[in-house]
C-alpha positions as CSV (number, residue, x, y, z in Angstrom):
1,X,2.8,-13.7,38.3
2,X,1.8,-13.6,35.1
3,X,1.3,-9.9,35.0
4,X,4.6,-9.2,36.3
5,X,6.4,-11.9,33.8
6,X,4.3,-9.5,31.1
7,X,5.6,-6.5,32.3
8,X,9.4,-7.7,31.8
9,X,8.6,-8.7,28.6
10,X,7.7,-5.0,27.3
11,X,10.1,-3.4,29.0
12,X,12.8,-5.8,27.6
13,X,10.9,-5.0,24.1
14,X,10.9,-1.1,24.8
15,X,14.8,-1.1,25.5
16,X,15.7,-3.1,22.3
17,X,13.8,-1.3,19.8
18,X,14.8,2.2,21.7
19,X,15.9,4.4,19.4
20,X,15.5,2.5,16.3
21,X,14.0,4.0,13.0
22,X,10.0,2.9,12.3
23,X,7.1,4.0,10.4
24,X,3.9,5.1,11.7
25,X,1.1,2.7,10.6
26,X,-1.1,3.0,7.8
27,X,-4.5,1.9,6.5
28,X,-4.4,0.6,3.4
29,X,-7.1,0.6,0.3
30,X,-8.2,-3.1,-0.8
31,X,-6.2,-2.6,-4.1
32,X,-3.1,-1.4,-1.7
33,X,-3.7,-3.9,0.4
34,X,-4.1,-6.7,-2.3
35,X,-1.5,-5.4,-4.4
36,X,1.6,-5.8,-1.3
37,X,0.0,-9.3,-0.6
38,X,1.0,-10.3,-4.3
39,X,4.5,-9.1,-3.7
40,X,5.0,-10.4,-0.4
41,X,4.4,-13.7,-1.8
42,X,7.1,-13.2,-4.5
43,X,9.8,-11.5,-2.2
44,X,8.8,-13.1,1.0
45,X,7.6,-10.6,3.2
46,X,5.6,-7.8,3.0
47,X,8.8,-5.8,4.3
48,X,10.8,-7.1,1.8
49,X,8.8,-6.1,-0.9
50,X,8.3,-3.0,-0.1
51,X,12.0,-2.0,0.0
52,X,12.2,-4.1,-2.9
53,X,9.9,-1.7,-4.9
54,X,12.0,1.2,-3.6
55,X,15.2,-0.2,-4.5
56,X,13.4,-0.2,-8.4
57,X,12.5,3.0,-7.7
58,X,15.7,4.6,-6.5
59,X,17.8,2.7,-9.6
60,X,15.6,3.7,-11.9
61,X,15.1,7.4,-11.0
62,X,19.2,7.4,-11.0
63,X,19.1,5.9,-14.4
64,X,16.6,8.3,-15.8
65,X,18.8,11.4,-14.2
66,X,22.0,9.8,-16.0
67,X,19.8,10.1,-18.9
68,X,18.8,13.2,-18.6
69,X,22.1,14.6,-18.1
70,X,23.4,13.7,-22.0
């Protein structure tokens, strides 16, 4: 019963992420590691920090290109 109930339950998983966009997983180093625990705890999760940092990133490297092109 249980097997079956389990069963149900992935497939039902499998058809809702279908399709959707993920990364492959990653080991980290400690510092890596340590470094996205600190921001998780400031933006939440360690999701949300992460595209945190990359929305820095992407504004700044469009400021610096506005720079640039003066």
């Amino acid at each position: 019963m249980n097997r079956e109930k389990q069963r149900k339950n992935e497939q039902a998983y499998r058809q809702r992420n279908a399709g959707r966009p993920r990364l492959p997983g990653t080991y980290l180093t400690d510092e890596e590691n340590s470094l996205l625990k600190d921001m998780a705890a400031i933006c939440g999760t360690q999701k949300k920090a992460i595209f945190a940092g990359l929305e820095l990133l992407r504004d700044k490297l469009k400021k610096d290109n506005l720079a640039d092109s003066d």
